[in-house]
C-alpha positions as CSV (number, residue, x, y, z in Angstrom):
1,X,22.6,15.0,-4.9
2,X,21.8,11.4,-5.7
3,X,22.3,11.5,-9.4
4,X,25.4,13.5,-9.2
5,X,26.8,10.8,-7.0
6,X,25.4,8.6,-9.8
7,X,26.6,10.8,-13.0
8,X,30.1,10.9,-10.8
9,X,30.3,6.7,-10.4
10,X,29.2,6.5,-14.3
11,X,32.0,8.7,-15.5
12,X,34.4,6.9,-13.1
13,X,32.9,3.3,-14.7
14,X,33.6,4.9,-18.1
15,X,37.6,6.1,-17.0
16,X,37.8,2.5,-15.6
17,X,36.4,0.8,-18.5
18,X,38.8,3.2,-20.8
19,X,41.9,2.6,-18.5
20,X,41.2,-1.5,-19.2
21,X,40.8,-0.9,-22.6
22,X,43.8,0.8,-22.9
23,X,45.8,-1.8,-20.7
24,X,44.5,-4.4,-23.5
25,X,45.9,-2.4,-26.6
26,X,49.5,-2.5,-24.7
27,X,49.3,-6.0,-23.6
28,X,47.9,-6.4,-27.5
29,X,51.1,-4.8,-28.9
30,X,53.6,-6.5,-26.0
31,X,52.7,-10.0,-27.0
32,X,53.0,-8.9,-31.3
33,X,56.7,-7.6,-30.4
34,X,56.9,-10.7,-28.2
35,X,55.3,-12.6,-31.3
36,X,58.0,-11.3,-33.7
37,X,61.0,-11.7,-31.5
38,X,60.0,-15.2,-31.0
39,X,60.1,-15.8,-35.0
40,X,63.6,-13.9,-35.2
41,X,64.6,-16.4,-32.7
42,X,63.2,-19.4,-34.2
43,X,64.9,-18.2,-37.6
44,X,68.2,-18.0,-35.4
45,X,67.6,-21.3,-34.4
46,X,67.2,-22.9,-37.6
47,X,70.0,-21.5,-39.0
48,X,71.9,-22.7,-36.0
49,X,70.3,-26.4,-36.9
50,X,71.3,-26.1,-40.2
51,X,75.4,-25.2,-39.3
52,X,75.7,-28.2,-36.8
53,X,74.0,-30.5,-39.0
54,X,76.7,-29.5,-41.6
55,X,79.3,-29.5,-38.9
56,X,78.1,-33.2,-37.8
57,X,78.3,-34.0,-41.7
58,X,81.7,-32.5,-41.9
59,X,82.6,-34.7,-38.7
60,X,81.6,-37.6,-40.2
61,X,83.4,-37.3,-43.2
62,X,86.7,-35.9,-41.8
63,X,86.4,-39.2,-39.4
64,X,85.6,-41.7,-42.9
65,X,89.1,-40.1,-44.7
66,X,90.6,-41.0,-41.0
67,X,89.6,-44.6,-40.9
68,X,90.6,-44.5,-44.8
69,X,94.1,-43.3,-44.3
70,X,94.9,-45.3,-41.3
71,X,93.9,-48.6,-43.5
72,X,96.3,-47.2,-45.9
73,X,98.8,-46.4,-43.5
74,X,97.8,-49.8,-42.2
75,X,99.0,-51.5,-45.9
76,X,102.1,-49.3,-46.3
77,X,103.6,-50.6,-42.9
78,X,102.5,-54.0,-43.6
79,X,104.0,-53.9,-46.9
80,X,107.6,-51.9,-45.7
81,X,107.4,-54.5,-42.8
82,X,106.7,-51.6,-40.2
């Protein structure tokens, strides 16, 4: 009676130890997807970087031919007497 008890505990040890085993491949697998969604996002990221840097560049110079023109504008009044 004893050792079937025992043989009984041993093959539940063995499920258990086979059910955390199994737990760790998913959690394994969850955090590579989790891994590679992370990189799609920092890809995302940097590609969003890389647009409002040109955007701020874009701003900059759109704001430089501004102050430009208005100089100019500036010297044409001056000169008609505006």
């Amino acid at each position: 009676m004893q050792k079937a008890v025992e043989e009984h505990t041993i093959d539940q040890v063995y499920q258990l130890l086979a059910s955390v085993a199994d737990g760790q491949r998913q959690i394994r697998e969850q955090l590579d997807r989790i891994e590679q969604e992370l990189g799609q996002v920092s890809e995302r990221v940097s590609g969003v970087e890389t647009r409002l840097d040109s955007i701020e560049f874009a701003q900059s110079s759109i704001v430089q031919r501004q102050i430009l023109n208005n100089r100019r504008l500036d010297k044409i009044e001056d000169h008609l007497g505006i």
